[in-house]
C-alpha positions as CSV (number, residue, x, y, z in Angstrom):
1,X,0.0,0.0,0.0
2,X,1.2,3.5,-0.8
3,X,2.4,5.8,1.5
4,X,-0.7,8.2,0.3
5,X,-3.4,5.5,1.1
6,X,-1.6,5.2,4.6
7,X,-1.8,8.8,5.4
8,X,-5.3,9.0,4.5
9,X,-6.2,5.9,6.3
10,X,-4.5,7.8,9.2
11,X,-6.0,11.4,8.8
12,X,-9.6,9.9,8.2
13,X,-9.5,8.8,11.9
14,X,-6.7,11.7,13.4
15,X,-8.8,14.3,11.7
16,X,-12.3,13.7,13.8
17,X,-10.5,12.9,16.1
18,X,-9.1,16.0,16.8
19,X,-11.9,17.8,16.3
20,X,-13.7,16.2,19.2
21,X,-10.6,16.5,21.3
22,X,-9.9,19.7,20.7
23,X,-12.6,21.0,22.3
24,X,-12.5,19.4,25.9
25,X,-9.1,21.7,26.2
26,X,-11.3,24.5,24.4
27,X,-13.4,24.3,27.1
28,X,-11.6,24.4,29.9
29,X,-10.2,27.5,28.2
30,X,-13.5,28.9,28.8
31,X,-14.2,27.9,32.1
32,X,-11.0,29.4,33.2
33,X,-11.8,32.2,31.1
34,X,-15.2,32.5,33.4
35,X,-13.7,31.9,36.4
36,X,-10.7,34.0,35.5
37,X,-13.1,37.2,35.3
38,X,-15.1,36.4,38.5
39,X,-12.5,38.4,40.5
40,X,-10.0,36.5,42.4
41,X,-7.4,34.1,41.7
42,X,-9.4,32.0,44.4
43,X,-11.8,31.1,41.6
44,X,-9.1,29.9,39.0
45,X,-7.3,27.9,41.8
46,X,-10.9,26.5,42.9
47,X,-11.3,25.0,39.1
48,X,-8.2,23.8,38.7
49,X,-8.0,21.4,41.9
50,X,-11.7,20.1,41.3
51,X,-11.0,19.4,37.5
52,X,-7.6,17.6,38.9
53,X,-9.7,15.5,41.0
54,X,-12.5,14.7,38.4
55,X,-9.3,14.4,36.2
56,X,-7.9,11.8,38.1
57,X,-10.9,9.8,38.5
58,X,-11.5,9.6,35.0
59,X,-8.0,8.5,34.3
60,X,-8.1,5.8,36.4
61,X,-10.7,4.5,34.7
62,X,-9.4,5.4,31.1
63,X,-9.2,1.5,30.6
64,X,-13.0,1.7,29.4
65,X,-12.0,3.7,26.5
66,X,-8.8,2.6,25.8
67,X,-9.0,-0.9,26.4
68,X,-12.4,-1.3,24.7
69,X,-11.0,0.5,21.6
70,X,-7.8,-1.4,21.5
71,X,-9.9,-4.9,21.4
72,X,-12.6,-3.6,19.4
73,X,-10.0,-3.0,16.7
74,X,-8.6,-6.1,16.6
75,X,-12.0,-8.1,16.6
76,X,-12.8,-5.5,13.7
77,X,-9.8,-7.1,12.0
78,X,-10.8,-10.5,12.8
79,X,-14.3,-9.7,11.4
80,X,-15.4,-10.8,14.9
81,X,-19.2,-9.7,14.8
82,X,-19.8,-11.6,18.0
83,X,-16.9,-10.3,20.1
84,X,-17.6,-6.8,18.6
85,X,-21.2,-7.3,20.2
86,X,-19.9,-8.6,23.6
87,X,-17.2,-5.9,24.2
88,X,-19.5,-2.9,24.0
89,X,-22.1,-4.5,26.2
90,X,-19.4,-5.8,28.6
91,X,-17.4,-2.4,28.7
92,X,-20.8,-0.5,29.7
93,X,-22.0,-2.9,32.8
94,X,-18.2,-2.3,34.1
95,X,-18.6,1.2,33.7
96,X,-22.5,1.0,35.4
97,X,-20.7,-0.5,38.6
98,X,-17.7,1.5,38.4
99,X,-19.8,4.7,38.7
100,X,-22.2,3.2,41.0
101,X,-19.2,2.2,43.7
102,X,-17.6,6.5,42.8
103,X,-21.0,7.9,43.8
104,X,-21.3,6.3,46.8
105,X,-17.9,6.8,48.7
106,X,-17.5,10.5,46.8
107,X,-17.8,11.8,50.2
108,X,-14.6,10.0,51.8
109,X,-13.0,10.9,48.1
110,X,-13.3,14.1,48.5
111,X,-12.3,14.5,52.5
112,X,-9.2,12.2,51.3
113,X,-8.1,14.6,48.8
114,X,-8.3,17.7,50.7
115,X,-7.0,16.2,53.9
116,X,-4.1,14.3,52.4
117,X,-3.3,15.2,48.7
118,X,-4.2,19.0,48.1
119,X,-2.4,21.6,50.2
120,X,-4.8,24.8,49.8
121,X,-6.3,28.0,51.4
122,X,-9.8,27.6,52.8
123,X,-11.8,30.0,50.9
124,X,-10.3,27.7,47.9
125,X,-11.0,24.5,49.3
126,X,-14.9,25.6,50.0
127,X,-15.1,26.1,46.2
128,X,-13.4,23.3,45.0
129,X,-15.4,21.5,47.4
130,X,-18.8,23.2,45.8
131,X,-17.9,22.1,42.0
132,X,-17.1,18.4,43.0
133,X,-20.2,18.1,44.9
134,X,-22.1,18.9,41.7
135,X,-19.7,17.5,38.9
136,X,-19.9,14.2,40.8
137,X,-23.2,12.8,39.4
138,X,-21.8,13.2,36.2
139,X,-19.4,9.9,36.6
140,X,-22.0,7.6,34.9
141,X,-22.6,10.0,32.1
142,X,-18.7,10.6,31.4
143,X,-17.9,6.5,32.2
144,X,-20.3,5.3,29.8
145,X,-19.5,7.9,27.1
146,X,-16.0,6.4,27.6
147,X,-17.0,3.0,26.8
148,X,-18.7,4.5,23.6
149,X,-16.0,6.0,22.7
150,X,-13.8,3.2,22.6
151,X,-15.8,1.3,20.7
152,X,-16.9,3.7,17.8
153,X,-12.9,4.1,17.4
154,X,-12.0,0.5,17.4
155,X,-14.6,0.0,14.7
156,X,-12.8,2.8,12.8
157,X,-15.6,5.4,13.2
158,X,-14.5,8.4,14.6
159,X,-16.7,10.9,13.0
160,X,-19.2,9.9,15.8
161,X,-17.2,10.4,19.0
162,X,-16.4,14.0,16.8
163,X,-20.3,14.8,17.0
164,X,-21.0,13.8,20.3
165,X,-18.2,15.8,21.8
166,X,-18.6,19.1,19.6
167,X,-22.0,19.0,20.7
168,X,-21.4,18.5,24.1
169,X,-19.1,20.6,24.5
170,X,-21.4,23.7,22.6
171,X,-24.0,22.6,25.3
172,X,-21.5,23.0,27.9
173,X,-20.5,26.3,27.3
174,X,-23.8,27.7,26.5
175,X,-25.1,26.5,29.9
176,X,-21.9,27.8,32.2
177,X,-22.5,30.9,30.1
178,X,-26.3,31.2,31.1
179,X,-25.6,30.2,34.4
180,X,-23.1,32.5,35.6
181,X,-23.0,35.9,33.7
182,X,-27.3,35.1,33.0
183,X,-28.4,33.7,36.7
184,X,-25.3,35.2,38.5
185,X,-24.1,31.7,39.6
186,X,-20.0,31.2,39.9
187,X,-17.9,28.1,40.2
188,X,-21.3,26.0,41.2
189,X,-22.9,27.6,37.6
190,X,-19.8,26.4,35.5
191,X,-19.9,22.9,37.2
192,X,-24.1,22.6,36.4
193,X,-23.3,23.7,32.9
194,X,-20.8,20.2,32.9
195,X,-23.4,18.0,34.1
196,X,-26.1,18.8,31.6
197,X,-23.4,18.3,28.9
198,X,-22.2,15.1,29.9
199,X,-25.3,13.5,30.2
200,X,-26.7,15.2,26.7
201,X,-23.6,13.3,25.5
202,X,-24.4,9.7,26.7
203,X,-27.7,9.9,25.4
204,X,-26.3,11.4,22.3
205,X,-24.0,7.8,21.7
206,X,-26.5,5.4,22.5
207,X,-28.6,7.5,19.8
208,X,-26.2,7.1,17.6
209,X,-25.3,3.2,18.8
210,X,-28.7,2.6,17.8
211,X,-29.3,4.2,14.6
212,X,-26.0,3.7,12.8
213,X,-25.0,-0.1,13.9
214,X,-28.2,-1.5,14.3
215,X,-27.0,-5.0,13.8
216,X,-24.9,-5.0,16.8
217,X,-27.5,-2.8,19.0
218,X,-30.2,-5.9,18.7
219,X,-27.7,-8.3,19.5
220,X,-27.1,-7.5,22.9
221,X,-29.0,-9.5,24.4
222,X,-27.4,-12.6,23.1
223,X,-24.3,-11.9,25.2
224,X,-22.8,-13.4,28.0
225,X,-21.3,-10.9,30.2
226,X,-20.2,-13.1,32.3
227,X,-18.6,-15.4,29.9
228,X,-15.1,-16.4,31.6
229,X,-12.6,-16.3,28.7
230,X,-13.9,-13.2,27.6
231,X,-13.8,-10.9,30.8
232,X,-10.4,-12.5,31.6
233,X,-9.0,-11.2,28.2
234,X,-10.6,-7.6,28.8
235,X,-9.6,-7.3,32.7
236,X,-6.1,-8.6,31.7
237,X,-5.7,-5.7,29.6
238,X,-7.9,-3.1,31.4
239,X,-5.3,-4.0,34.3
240,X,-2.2,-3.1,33.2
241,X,-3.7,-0.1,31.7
242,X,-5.5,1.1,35.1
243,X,-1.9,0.5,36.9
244,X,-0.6,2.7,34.4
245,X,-3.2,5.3,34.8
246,X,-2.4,5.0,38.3
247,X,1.2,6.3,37.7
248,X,0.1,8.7,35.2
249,X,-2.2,9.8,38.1
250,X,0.3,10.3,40.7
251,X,2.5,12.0,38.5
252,X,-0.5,14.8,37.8
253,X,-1.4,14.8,42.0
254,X,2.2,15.5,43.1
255,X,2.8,18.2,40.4
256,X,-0.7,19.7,41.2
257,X,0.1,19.4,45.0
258,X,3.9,20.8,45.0
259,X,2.2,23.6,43.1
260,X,-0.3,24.2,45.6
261,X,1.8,24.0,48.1
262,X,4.0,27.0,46.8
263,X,1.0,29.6,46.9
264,X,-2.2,31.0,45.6
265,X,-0.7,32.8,42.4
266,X,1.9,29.5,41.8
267,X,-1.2,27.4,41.7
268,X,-3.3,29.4,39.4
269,X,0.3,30.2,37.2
270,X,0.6,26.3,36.9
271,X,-3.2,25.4,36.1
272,X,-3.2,28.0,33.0
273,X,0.5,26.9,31.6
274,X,-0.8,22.9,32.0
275,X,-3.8,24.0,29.6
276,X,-0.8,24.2,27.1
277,X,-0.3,20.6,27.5
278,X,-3.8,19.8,27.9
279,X,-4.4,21.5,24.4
280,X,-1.7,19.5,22.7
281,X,-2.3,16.3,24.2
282,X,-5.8,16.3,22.9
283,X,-4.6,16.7,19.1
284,X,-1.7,14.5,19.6
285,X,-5.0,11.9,21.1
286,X,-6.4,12.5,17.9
287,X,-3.2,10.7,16.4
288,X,-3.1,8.0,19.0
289,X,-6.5,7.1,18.3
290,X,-5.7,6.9,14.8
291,X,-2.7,4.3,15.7
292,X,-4.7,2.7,17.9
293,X,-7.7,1.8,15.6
294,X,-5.4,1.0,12.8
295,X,-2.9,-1.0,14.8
296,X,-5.2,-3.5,16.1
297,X,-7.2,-3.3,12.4
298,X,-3.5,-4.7,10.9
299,X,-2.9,-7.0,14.4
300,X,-5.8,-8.5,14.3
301,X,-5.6,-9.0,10.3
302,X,-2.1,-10.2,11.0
303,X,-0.9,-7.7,8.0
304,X,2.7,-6.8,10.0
305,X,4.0,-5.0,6.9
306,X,1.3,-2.4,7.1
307,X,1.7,-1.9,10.8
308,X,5.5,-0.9,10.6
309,X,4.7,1.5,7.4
310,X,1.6,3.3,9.3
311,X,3.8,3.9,12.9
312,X,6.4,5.3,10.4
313,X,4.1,7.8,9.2
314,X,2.1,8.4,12.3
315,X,5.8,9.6,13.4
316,X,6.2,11.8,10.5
317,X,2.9,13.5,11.7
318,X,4.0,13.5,15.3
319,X,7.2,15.7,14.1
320,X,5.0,18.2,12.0
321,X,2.6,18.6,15.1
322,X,5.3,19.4,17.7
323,X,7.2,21.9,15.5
324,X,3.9,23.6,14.8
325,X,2.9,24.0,18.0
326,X,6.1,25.0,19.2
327,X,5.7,28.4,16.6
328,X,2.2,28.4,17.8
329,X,2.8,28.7,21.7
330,X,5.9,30.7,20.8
331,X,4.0,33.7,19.0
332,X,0.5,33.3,20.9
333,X,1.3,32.5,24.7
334,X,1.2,35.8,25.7
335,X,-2.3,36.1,24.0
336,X,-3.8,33.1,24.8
337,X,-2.6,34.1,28.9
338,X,-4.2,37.1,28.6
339,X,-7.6,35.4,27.3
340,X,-7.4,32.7,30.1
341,X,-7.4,35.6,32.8
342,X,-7.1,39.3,34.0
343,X,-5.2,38.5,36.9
344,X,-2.1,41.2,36.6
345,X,-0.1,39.1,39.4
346,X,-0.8,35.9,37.8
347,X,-0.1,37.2,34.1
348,X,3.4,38.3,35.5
349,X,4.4,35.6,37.2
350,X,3.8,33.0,34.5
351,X,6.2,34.9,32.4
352,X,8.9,33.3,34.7
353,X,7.9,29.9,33.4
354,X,6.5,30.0,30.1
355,X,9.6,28.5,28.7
356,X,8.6,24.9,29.7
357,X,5.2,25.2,27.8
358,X,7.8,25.4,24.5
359,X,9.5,22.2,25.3
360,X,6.2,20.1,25.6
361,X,5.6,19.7,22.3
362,X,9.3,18.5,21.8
363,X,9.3,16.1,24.3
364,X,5.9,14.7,24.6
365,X,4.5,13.9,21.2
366,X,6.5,10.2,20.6
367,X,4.4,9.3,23.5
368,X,1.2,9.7,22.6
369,X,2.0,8.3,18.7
370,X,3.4,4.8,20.8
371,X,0.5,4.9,23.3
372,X,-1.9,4.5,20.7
373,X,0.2,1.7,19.1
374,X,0.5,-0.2,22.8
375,X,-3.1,0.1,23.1
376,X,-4.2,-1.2,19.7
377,X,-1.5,-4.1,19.7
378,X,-2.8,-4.6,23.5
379,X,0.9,-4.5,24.3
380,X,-0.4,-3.3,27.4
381,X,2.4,-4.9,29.7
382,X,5.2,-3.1,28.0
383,X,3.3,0.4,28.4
384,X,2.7,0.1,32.1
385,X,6.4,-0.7,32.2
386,X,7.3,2.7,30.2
387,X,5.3,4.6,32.3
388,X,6.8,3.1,35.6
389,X,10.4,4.3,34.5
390,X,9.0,7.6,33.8
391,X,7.2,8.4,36.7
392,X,10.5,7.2,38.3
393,X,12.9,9.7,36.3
394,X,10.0,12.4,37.2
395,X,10.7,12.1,41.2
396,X,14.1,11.5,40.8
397,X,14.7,15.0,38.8
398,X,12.3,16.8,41.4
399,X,13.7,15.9,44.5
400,X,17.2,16.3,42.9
401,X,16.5,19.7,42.2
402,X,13.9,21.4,44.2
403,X,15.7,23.0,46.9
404,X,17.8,24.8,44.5
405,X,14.7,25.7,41.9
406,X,11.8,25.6,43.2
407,X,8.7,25.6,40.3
408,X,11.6,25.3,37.6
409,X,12.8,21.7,39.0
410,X,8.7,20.7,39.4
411,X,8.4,21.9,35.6
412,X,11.8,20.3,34.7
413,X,10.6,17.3,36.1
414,X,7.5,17.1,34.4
415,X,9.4,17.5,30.9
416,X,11.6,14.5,31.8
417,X,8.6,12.4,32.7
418,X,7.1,13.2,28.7
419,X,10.5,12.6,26.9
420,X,11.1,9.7,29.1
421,X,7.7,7.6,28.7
422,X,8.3,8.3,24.5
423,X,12.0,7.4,25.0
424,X,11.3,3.9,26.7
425,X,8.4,2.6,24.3
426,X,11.0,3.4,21.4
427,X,13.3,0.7,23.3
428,X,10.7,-1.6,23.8
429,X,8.8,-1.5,20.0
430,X,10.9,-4.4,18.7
431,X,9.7,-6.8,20.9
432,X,6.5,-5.9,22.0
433,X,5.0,-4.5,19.0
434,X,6.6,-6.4,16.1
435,X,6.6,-10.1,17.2
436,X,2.9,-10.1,17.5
């Protein structure tokens, strides 16, 4: 196959993709945006250590996405109409008792984080506390569209997830908008406008699940859930990934914390930079989903050849995206700063530091491009392993350094952590992704 017919089979997943990705960081653009002009850096602070909470609880339980997609794919390859049946319908009663077990110990959850992980002032703690307690009866909503998700990408549709979460998203906005500069709500009326959003997007899949793979919808009810070899297979892989999302997670807690724990204006300096990352890690996703559905399309086919020419070229477009958003950060951060808040303190200060955001691009984009490949060729052992070294070289560089740097050796340390997780799979390729 042509390198042309490889690129396009890439870009007609990376493209929708991105689109839906891109506006979950678009959106917390604008509720920092809202926030931002509420008043007080209080506000900012407030968002940023509920959405690191919600944050963390979702990507602990990323598995339903990315483990559903990665199998999905390679029973689409296999032409696997029963397992393609069971895995959706298996995925969603693991996420129904996932969020049912969340909702009822949210309480503890939240006293946990607050007593033990996040370091903060009061008056920011009360507001953080006042967006969770709303956001929280959104887990079924967001756990489910997860397990959706998954699957629409491993069966090489991506155009829906880009519908769903573009309208989601628009609802989202609209409603924080109406509820805090229309009904003079704050952090409670941007955390209301989430709810409604996430729930208009569950319905919004299943809509879709329905209307668009009707043959698979009515077949439901022909699977067994509890069928041994299959939920062995899908916890097998789920687990590595959750124990990687649990190193991905403490990785986002300490930096989150150590920020905290510098100050009210270090906080809020760190939550707007890490909307950077946030920004690019959502387009780069739209790559990794593309490897990710194609990988396990070309596994599960057994068709190796294709596999090494498509992560070749997913790497080309890995390159392109990091220089261009190097130039893009380079000539807009200032602007983009100035959009995310009118805070003259914290606009100052994160002049001090904006020369990490530059290097993210550099140093993160191999690993997202070999996440996506891991997951598809359910190389899920080796990527746990990648992660463990990096989260490793990350508290290693930060205790190293701190004393004499401060938020330089936290930001440092994060930058390590991306280069070092992309750095590691590149190692490992050879034997876990081409001896399939």
């Amino acid at each position: 196959m042509k390198l042309s017919k490889v690129n396009s089979q890439i870009l007609a997943i990376a493209i929708p993709s991105i689109i839906s990705n891109i506006t979950v960081p678009l959106l917390g653009l604008v509720d920092m945006t809202i926030v931002g002009h509420l008043g007080a850096a209080s506000y900012i602070a407030a968002i940023a250590l509920g959405g690191t909470l919600f944050n963390v609880i979702y990507w602990i339980f990323g598995f339903l996405r990315m483990g559903t997609g990665g199998l999905t794919s390679q029973a689409y390859g296999r032409k696997d109409d029963e397992d393609i049946t069971g895995l959706i319908v298996r995925s969603l009663a693991v996420a129904g008792i996932i969020s049912v077990v969340i909702l009822l110990l949210h309480p503890l959850i939240m006293d946990f984080a607050f007593r033990y992980v996040f370091d903060a002032d009061r008056i920011v703690e009360d507001y953080a506390r006042q967006y969770l307690s709303i956001c929280i009866w959104g887990v079924p909503a967001v756990l489910g569209s997860y397990s959706f998700a998954g699957w629409f990408i491993g069966m090489q549709n991506s155009r829906i997830p880009m519908f769903v979460a573009v309208s989601q998203n628009v609802v989202n906005i609209v409603c924080s908008l109406c509820f805090v500069f229309g009904l003079g709500m704050k952090v409670d009326g941007v955390a209301l406008g989430t709810l409604v959003a996430q729930y208009s997007g569950l319905v919004m899949y299943f809509v879709a699940w329905r209307m668009y793979f009707t043959s698979y919808c009515i077949r439901w009810r022909e699977v067994r859930i509890a069928d041994g070899g299959k939920l062995k297979r899908f916890f097998m892989v789920n687990k590595d990934i959750f124990l990687r999302t649990l190193c991905l997670v403490a990785v986002t807690l300490f930096f989150t914390s150590a920020g905290a724990s510098q100050g009210e204006e270090i906080l809020a300096v760190n939550a707007l930079m890490m909307q950077f990352f946030t920004l690019f890690s959502y387009v780069m996703d739209g790559f990794a989903y593309s490897a990710e559905a194609l990988t396990g399309k070309f596994v599960g086919a057994g068709i190796m050849d294709m596999l090494r020419r498509t992560v070749r070229a997913l790497f080309g477009w890995g390159i392109a995206m990091s220089l261009l958003f190097v130039l893009l950060y380079w000539g807009a951060g200032d602007f983009i700063i100035g959009l995310m808040t009118n805070e003259p303190g914290v606009i100052e200060l994160s002049s001090d530091y904006f020369h990490w955001v530059l290097l993210i691009p550099v140093a993160g984009f191999a690993a997202f491009v070999w996440d996506g490949v891991y997951i598809g060729a359910t190389a899920t052992g080796y990527m746990l392993l990648s992660m463990v070294v990096a989260m490793l070289a990350f508290f290693a560089s930060y205790f190293s350094f701190f004393g004499l740097y401060a938020n330089n050796a936290l930001w440092a340390s994060f930058i390590s952590y991306l280069a070092v997780r992309g750095i590691v799979q590149m190692m490992l390729a050879p034997k876990a992704i081409y001896k399939k």
